[in-house]
N, C-alpha and C positions, 0 to 999 in steps of 0.2 A: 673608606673610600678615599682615592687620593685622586686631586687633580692639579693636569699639568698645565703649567702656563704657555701660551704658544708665543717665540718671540717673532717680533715682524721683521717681514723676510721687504728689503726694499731694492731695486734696479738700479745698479751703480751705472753700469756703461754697455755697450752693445760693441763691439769689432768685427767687423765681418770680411774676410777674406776672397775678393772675385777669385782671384785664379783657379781654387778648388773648392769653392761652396763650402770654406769651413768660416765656422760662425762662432764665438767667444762671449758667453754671457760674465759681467760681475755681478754676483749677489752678495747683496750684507746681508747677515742675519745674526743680531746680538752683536758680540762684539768680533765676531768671526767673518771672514771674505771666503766666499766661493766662488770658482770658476766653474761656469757648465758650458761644455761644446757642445755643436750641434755639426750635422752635415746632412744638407739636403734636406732641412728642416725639423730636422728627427734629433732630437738628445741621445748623447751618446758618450757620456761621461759626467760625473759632479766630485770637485776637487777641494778642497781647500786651498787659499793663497800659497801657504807651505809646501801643498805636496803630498801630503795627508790624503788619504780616499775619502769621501764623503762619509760615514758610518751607515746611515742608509742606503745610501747607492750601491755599495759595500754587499750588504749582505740580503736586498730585495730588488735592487735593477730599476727603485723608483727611490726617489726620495721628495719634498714637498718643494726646495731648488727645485728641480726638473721638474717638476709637475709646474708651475709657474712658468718656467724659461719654455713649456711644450706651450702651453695654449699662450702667449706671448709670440712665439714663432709661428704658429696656425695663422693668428692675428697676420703679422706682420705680410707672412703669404698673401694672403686674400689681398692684403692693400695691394700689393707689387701685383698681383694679378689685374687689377681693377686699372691700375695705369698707363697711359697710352705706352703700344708699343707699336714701332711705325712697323717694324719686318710683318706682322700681326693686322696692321689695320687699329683703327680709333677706336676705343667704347663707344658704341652708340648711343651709351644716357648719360655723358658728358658732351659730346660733340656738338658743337653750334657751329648750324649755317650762318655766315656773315654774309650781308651784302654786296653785291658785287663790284660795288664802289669802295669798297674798302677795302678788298681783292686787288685791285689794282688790276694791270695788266701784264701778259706773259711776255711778250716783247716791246717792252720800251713803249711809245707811243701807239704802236699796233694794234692795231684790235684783230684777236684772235679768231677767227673764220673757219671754217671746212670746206674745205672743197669737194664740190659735187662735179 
């Protein structure tokens, strides 16, 4: 029976690209650096620093890089969902009503009325 030692795999950096939703994981693992992309939150590559193809990504379309950089990105999803986006409207289990003295007013000294 042989067993294998697992080395830990740790999160160097995150880059993420607005223009096209491309997104750049570093991973150590040993004494090895990987890159894993993503776009649109989906992995879609695992590299070595070199240039090198991942050996697993290689020759099963997963490796344990991208298994981490996926539920990492899932994560990161959900938060960015959960944060106000004004084009959207506010989360409503964040949102605080403030008082309306602390609102201030919409014009200057005016106090803001409807006309009937």
């Amino acid at each position: 029976m042989t067993q294998t030692v697992s080395k830990p795999i740790s999160v160097i950096a995150r880059c993420a690209f607005k223009a096209n939703s491309y997104v750049l994981w570093g991973i150590q693992s040993g004494e090895k650096t990987y890159e894993v992309t993503c776009i649109n939150h989906t992995v879609t590559g695992c590299r070595e620093h070199n240039g090198e193809p991942c050996q697993g990504y290689k020759f099963s379309g997963h490796c344990r890089h991208t298994d981490l950089v996926q539920v990492l990105e899932w994560e990161h999803r959900d938060k960015a969902e959960l944060r106000f986006n004004p084009w959207h409207g506010s989360n409503p289990s964040t949102e605080v009503e403030r008082p309306i003295d602390e609102r201030g007013t919409l014009n200057g000294d005016h106090r803001f009325s409807l006309l009937r």
